[in-house]
N, C-alpha and C positions, 0 to 999 in steps of 0.2 A: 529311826526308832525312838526318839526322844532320849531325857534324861534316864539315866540309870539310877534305880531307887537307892535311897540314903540307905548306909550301913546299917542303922541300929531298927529301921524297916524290916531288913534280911533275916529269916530264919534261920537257923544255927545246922542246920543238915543243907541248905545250900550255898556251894563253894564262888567264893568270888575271885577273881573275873568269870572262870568258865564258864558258869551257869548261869551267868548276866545275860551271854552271847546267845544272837538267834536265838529269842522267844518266838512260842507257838500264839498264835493270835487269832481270834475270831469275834464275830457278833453273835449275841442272843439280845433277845425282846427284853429290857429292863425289869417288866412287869413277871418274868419266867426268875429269874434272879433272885426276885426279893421271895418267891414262894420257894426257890432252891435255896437260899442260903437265912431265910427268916428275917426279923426286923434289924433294918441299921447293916444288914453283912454277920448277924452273930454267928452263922455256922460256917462261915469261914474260916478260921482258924484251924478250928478243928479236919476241914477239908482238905487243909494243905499239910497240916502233923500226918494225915491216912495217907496221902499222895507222897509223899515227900516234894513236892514244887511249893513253888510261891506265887502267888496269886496277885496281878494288878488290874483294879476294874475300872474304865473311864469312860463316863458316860460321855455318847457322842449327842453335841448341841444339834436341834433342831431335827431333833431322832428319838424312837422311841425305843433304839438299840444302844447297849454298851459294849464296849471293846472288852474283851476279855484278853488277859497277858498272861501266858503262863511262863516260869523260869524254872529249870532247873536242870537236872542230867538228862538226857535225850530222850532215855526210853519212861522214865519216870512224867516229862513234860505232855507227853507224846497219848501216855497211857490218861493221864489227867483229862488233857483234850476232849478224848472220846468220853470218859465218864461225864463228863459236865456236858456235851454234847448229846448223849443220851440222855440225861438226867433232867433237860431241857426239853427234846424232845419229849419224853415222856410227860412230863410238866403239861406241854401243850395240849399233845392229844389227849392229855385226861382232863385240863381244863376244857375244851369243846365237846367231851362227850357230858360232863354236868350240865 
């Protein structure tokens, strides 16, 4: 899994250790990303204050995919997945039908 993000990273609704353990993880297209969360990551925060998780994105080298890391209580993690999941999806197919 890698390092676990530095404390003062951590948002204040999720609980440490527990919600460090078994993140949900996935890839999206980096380019679906930056039209989901705006310039730099700004709707970020705001994503994870709605969700209650925490959110870590690392883009992977020699890809035009970033790992997405979600953290927090199970079903909270869980429920983030699919909306960012959907939210991407939907990203895409609306960007091919312009």
């Amino acid at each position: 899994m890698g390092a676990l993000p530095k404390q003062k990273d951590i948002p204040l609704w999720v609980k440490v250790p527990e919600d460090l353990r078994d993140p949900e993880v996935f890839q999206v297209q980096t380019g679906l990303l930056e039209a989901m969360f705006g310039p730099c990551g700004s709707g970020i925060p705001y994503i994870q204050q709605v969700s209650k998780a925490m959110l870590e994105l690392k883009v992977l080298e020699s890809s035009n995919l970033t790992e997405v890391v979600v953290y927090g209580n199970y079903l909270y993690k869980l429920q983030t997945k699919w909306m960012l999941q959907s939210m991407a999806e939907r990203h895409r197919l609306h960007s091919r039908i312009l």
